[in-house]
N, C-alpha and C positions, 0 to 999 in steps of 0.2 A: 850271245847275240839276242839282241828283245824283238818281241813279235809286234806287229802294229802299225799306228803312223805312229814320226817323231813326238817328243814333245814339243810342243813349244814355250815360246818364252815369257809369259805371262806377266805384266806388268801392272802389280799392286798400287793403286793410288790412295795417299794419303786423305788429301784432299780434294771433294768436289761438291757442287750443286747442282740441284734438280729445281729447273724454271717450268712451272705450268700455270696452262689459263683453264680457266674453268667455261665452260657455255655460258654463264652469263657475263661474262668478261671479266671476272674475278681473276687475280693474280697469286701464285704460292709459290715462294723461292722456300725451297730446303737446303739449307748450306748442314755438310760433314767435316766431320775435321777427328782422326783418329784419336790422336794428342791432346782434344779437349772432350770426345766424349767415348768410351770404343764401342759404346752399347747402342746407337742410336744420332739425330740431329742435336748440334748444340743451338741453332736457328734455326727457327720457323716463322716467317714474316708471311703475312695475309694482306694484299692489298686490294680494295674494293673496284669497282670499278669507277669510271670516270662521271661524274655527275650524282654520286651518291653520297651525300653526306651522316654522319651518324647524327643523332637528337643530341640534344644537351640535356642535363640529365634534371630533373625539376625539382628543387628542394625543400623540404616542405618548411614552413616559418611556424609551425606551432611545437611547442617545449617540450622536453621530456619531464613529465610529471609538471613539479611545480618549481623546479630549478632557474634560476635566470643566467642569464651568462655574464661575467662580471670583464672587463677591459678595462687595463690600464695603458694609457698612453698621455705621451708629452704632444704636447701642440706642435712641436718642427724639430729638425734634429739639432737645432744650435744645442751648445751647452746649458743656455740659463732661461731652456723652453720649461715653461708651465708644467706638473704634471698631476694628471686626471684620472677618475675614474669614472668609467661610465657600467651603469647595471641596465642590460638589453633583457625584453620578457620575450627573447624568440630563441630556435633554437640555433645549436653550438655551429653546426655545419652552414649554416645561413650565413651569420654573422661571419666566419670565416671566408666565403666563398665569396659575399657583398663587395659589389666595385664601393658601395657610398651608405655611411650607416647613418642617418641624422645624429647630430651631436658632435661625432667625430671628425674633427678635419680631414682632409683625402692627404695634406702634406703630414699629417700626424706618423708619428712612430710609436707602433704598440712594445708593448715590452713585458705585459703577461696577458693570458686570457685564461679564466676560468670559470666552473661549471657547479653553481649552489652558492648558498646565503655565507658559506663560514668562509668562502675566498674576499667578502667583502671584509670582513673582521684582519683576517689574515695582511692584505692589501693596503690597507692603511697603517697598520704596522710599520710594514716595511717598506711601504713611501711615504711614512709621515704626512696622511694627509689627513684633515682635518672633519 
């Protein structure tokens, strides 16, 4: 016969979350899940509060070193569109992030971009341009 109180029956969960706010109205769900992690959370979401937006991040336009960034693109995606290159002196991240680059159409489709003088050499290679 055992001494004590009974045991009882303890009911192991696989899965669960943990929702908290924070004092400044900050939001943190912790989602568990044994099966996808056994050591710890596979989720951790941070939601800010209401009226707080984050910055957009400011990218700067001047080059790494003396490199220019070279684009190749066709005028429109028909089949028998034009196709261009253009050599930008700003840098890689810019040009990439750019809603509108002067020169390039906005309908244009790029189809390389690259970074130094020897992608211009390379680039008319291999779109026979002139």
């Amino acid at each position: 016969m055992s001494r004590g109180r009974p045991s009882e029956q303890v009911e192991r969960l696989d899965k669960w979350t943990i929702d908290s706010t924070d004092y400044d109205g900050s939001r943190s769900i912790i989602k568990f899940d044994i099966s996808k992690s056994a050591n710890g959370p596979y989720s951790w979401e941070n939601i800010p509060p209401k009226g707080t937006r984050q910055s957009k991040p400011k990218i700067d336009q001047r080059m790494y070193g003396k490199n220019p960034v070279v684009v190749v693109f066709k005028t429109s995606n028909r089949s028998n569109a034009k196709t261009k290159m253009k050599v930008i002196n700003k840098n890689i991240d810019y040009v990439l992030s750019a809603k509108k680059i002067p020169g390039i159409p906005a309908i244009a489709e790029w189809l390389d971009v690259g970074v130094g003088n020897s992608f211009v050499n390379k680039y008319k290679q291999k779109y026979n341009l002139t």
